[in-house]
C-alpha positions in Angstrom: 20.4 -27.6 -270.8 18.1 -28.3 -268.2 20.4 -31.2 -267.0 23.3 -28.7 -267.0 21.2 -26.4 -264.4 20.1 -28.7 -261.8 23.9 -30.3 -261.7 25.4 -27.1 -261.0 22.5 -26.7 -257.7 23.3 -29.7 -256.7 27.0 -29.4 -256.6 26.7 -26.1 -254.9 25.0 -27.3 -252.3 27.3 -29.8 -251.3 29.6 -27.2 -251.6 28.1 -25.2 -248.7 27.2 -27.8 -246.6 30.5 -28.7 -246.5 31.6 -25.4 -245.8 29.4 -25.1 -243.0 30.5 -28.5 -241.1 34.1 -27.9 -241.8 34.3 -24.4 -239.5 35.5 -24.6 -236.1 33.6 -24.3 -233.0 35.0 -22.5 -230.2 35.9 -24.4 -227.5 34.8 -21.7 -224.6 33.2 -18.3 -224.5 34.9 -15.5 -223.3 33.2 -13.9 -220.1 32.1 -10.3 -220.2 35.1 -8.4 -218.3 35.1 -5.8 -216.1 32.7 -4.9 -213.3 28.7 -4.6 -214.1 26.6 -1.6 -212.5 22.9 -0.9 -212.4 21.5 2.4 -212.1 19.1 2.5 -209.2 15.5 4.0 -209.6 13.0 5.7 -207.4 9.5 3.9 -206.9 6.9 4.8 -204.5 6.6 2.4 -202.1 3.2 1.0 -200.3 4.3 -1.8 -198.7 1.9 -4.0 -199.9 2.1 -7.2 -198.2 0.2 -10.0 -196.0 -1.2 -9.4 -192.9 -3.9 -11.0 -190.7 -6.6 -8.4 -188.5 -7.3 -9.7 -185.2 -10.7 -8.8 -184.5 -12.2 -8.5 -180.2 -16.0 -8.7 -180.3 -18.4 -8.2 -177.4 -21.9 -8.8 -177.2 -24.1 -6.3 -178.0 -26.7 -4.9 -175.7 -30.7 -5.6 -175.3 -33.8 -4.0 -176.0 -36.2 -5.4 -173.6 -39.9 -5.1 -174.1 -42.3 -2.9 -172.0 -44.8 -5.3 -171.2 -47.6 -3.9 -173.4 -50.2 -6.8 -173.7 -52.6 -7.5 -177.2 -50.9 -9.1 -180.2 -47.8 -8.2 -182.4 -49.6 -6.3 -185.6 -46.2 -5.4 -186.6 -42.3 -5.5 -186.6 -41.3 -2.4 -187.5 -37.2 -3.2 -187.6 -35.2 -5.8 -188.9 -31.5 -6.9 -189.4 -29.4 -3.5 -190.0 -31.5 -1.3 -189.0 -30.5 1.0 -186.6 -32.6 2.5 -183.6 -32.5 5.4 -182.3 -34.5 7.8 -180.2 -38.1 7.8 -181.7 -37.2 4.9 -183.3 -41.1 2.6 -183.6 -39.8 -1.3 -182.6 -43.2 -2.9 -183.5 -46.7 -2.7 -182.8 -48.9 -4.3 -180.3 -52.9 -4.1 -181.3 -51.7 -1.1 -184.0 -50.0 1.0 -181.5 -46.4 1.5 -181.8 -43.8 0.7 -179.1 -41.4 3.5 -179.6 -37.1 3.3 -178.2 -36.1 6.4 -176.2 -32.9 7.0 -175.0 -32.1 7.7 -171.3 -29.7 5.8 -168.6 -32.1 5.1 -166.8 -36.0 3.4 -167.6 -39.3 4.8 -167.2 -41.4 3.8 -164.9 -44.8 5.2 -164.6 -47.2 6.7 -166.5 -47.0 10.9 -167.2 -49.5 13.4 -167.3 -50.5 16.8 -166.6 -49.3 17.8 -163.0 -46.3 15.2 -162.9 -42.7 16.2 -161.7 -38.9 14.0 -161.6 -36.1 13.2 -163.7 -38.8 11.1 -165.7 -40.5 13.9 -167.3 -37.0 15.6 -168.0 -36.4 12.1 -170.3 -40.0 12.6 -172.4 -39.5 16.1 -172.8 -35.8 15.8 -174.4 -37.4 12.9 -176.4 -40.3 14.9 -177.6 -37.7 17.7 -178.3 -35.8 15.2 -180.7 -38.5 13.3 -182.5 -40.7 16.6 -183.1 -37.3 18.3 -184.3 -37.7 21.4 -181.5 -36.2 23.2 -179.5 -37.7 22.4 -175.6 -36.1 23.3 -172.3 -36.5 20.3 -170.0 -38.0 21.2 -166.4 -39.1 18.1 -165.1 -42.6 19.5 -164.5 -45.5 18.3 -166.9 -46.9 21.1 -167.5 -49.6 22.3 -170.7 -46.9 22.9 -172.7 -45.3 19.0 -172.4 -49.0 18.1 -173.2 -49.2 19.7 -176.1 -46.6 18.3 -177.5 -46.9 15.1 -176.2 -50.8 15.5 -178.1 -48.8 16.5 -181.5 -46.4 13.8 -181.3 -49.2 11.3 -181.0 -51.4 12.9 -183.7 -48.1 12.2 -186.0 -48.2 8.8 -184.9 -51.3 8.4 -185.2 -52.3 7.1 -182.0 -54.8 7.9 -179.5 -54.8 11.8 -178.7 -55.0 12.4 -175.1 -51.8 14.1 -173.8 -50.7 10.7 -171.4 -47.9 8.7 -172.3 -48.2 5.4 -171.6 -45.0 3.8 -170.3 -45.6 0.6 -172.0 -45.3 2.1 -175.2 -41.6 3.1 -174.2 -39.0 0.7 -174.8 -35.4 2.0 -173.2 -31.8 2.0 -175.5 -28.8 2.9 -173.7 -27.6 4.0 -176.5 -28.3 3.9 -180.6 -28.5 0.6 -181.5 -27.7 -1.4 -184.4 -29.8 -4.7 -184.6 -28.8 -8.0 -185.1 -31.5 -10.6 -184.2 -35.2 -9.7 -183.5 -37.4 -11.8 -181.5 -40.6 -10.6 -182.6 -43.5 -12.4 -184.5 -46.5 -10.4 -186.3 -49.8 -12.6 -185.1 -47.8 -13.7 -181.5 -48.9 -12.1 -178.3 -46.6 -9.5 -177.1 -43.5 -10.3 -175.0 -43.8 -10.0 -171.8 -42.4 -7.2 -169.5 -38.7 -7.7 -169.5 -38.3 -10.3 -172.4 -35.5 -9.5 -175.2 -37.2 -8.4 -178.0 -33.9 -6.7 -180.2 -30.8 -7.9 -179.8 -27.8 -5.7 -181.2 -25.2 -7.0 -183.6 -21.5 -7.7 -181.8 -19.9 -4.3 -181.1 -15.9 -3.9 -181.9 -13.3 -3.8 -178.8 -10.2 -4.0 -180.1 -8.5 -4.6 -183.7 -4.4 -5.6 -183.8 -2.3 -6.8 -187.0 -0.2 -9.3 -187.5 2.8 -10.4 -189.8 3.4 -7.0 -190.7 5.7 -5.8 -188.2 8.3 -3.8 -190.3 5.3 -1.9 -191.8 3.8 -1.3 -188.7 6.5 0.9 -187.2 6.7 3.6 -190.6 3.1 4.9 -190.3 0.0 5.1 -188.0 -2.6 5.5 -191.1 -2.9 1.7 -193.3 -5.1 -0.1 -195.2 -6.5 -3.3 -195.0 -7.7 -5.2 -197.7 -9.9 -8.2 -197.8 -12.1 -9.8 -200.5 -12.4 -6.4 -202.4 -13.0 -4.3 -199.0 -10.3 -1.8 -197.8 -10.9 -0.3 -194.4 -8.7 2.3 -193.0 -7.3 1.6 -190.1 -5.9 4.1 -187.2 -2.8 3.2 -184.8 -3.9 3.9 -181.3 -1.3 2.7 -179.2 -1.2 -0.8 -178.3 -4.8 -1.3 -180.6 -6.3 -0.3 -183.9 -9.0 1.8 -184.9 -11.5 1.3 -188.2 -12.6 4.3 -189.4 -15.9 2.4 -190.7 -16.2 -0.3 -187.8 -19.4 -1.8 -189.7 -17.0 -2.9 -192.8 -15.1 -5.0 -190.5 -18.3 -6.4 -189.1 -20.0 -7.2 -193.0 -16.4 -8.9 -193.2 -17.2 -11.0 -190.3 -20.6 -11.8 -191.2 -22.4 -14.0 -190.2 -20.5 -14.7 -187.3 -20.5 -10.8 -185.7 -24.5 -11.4 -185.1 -23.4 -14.4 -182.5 -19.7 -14.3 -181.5 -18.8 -17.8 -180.1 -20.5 -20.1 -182.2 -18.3 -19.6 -185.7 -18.3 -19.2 -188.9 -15.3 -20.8 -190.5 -13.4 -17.5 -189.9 -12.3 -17.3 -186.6 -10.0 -18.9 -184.0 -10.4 -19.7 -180.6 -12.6 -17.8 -178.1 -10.6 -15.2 -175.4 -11.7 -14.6 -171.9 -10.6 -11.7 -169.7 -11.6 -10.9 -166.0 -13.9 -8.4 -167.4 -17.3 -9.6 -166.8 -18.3 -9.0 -170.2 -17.4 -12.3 -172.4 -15.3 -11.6 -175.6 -14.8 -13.3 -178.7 -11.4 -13.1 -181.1 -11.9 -13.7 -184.6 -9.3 -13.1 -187.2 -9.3 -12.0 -190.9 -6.4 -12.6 -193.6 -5.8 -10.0 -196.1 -3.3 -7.4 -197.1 -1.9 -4.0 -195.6 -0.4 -1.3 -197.2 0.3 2.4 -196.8 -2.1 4.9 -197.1 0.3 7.6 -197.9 3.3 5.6 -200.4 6.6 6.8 -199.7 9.7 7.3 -201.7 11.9 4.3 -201.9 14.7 3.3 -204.1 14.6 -0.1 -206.2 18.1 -1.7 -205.7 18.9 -4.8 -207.7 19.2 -8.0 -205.3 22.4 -8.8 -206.7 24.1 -5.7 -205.6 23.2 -5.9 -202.3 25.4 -7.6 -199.3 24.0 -8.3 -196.0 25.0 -6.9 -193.1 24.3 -7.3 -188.9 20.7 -6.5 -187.4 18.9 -6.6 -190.6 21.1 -4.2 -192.7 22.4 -4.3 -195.9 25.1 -2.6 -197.9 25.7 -1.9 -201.3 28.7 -0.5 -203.9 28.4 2.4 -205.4 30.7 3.6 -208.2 32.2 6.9 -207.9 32.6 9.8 -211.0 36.1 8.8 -210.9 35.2 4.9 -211.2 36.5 4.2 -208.0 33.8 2.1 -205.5 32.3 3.7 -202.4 30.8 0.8 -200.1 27.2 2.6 -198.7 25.8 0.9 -195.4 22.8 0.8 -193.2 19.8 -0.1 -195.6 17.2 -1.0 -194.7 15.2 -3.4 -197.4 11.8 -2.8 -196.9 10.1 -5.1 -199.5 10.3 -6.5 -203.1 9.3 -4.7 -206.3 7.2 -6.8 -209.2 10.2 -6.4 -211.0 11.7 -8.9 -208.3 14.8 -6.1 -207.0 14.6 -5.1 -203.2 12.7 -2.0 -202.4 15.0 0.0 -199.7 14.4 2.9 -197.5 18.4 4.5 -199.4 16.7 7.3 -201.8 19.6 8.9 -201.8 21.1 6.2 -204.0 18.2 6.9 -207.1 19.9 7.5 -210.3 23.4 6.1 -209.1 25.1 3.0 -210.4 25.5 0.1 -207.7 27.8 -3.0 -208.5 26.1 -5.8 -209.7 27.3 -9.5 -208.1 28.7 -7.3 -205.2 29.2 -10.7 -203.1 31.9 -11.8 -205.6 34.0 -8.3 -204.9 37.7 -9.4 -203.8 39.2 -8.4 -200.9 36.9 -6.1 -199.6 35.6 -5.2 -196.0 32.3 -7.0 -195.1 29.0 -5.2 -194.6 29.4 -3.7 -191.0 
């Protein structure tokens, strides 16, 4: 019985092999007829895409010490910091030497009975660092001294109603510092010596390899190792709307332009007296503000003169309506070309539109 049963599996089995083997195999396959259209979707486009910053530094400016004499007890700034008026530098025999900001540098000593353009500077900076409201007269009169005594009381230094000019160190401006030249335990610098020197100040930005992108907005972003920084078109240059994140970008090499950092290119000269260095970042731009695009299949598209393209659209009634003057103005992740034609979203184009017979070429 059992015998019986495994003769009859085997038996079948040869059976349907031999079925199997026996059946014909087509010789070709028949190809899909008819033509092949793709609906077209919107995207937003952001035009995501590489780009290099060019990057003008200049030299910062100085802050050059007043000449105090005794020993540096302290260093009251460092890297980073900024300085501004009432801003304490460092400390010569524990007195502070303090930054105030005028066009033009002290020179003398003030007291009671003084008069000039001088005493007009101390009594706006007393104004700002004593948070006050003071009318500046250019006269030195008990009302200057008193404040010139409170200011020193909250310094604690020596009460007297004289300002000694120098404890005054003059900024043209406010400051960011890049190098200090100031050692706790040294004598003090000498009158005129550097003592701050400020970090390398931004003259120009200008991108590269983005060109198409560059003529559809005046707001991008530029990204670089994880930093985006908005970026302003102002003519012929480009503004940063946070100028210190292109500088930590640059670091180290924004503290002392001209000696490199692996990141820059060659240095640039100009006849402006003031030497410049051109260093360059690569990273990505892209659109604030995404606009609405339509995502065309590649294959549908034909290429036409000056950049152009063209593509076939089918009609309610079937019949094919050839659309030009696209403009392709990137590639979506899905790999079809991202086009400025948003008026084709949600029609069908032809697909392989290259292979059309007889028809007119893309103008």
């Amino acid at each position: 019985m059992v015998f019986t049963s495994l003769a009859t599996l085997v038996c079948a089995g040869v059976f349907m092999y031999a079925w199997l083997i026996g059946r014909p195999v087509p010789v070709e396959v028949e190809p899909t007829r008819g033509d092949q259209y793709a609906v077209v979707e919107g995207v937003d486009f952001d035009g995501n895409q590489p780009a290099v910053l060019r990057v003008t530094l200049e030299p910062g400016g100085t802050v050059l010490a007043p000449g105090e004499t005794g020993l540096v007890t302290e260093v009251a700034v460092r890297p980073g910091d900024e300085i501004t008026q009432g801003t304490r530098i460092f400390s010569v025999d524990g007195a502070g030497v303090y930054a105030y900001l005028s066009d033009s540098p002290l020179y003398r000593s003030l007291g009671v009975g003084d008069k000039g353009p001088d005493v007009m500077t101390v009594q706006g900076f007393l104004a700002s660092v004593l948070g006050i409201e003071v009318k500046p007269d250019g006269v030195f009169g008990a009302q200057t001294q008193q404040l010139v005594r409170q200011w020193q009381k909250t310094e604690g230094l020596t009460v007297n109603g004289r300002l000694e000019v120098s404890r005054f160190a003059r900024i043209p401006r406010e400051l960011s510092v890049g190098e200090v030249s100031l050692l706790v335990g040294k004598g003090a610098p000498e009158l005129g010596a550097v003592v701050v020197r400020e970090s390398a100040r931004l003259a120009g930005l200008t991108l590269a390899g983005a060109d198409a992108l560059l003529e559809r907005s005046e707001r991008l972003f530029f990204i670089a190792e994880g930093v985006r920084i908005e970026l302003v078109d102002q003519g012929e240059k480009w503004a940063a709307t946070e100028p210190d994140a292109v500088l930590r970008l640059l670091s180290p090499a924004e503290a002392t332009p001209g000696e490199g950092a692996g990141i820059g290119t060659a240095e640039a000269t100009s006849s402006d007296p003031v030497v410049r260095t051109e260093r360059e970042l690569a990273g990505r731009v892209m659109l604030v503000e995404p606009v609405p695009a339509a995502a065309v299949p590649a294959s549908a598209l034909l290429v036409g003169r000056g950049g152009k393209a063209c593509v076939w659209v089918r009609g309610a009634d079937g019949s094919r309506e050839l659309i030009s003057g696209i403009a392709v103005l990137g590639t979506s992740v899905s790999g079809a070309a991202v086009t400025d034609a948003v008026d084709l979203v949600g029609h069908e184009v032809l697909l392989g539109a290259q292979a059309v017979e007889h028809a007119p070429p893309c103008p």
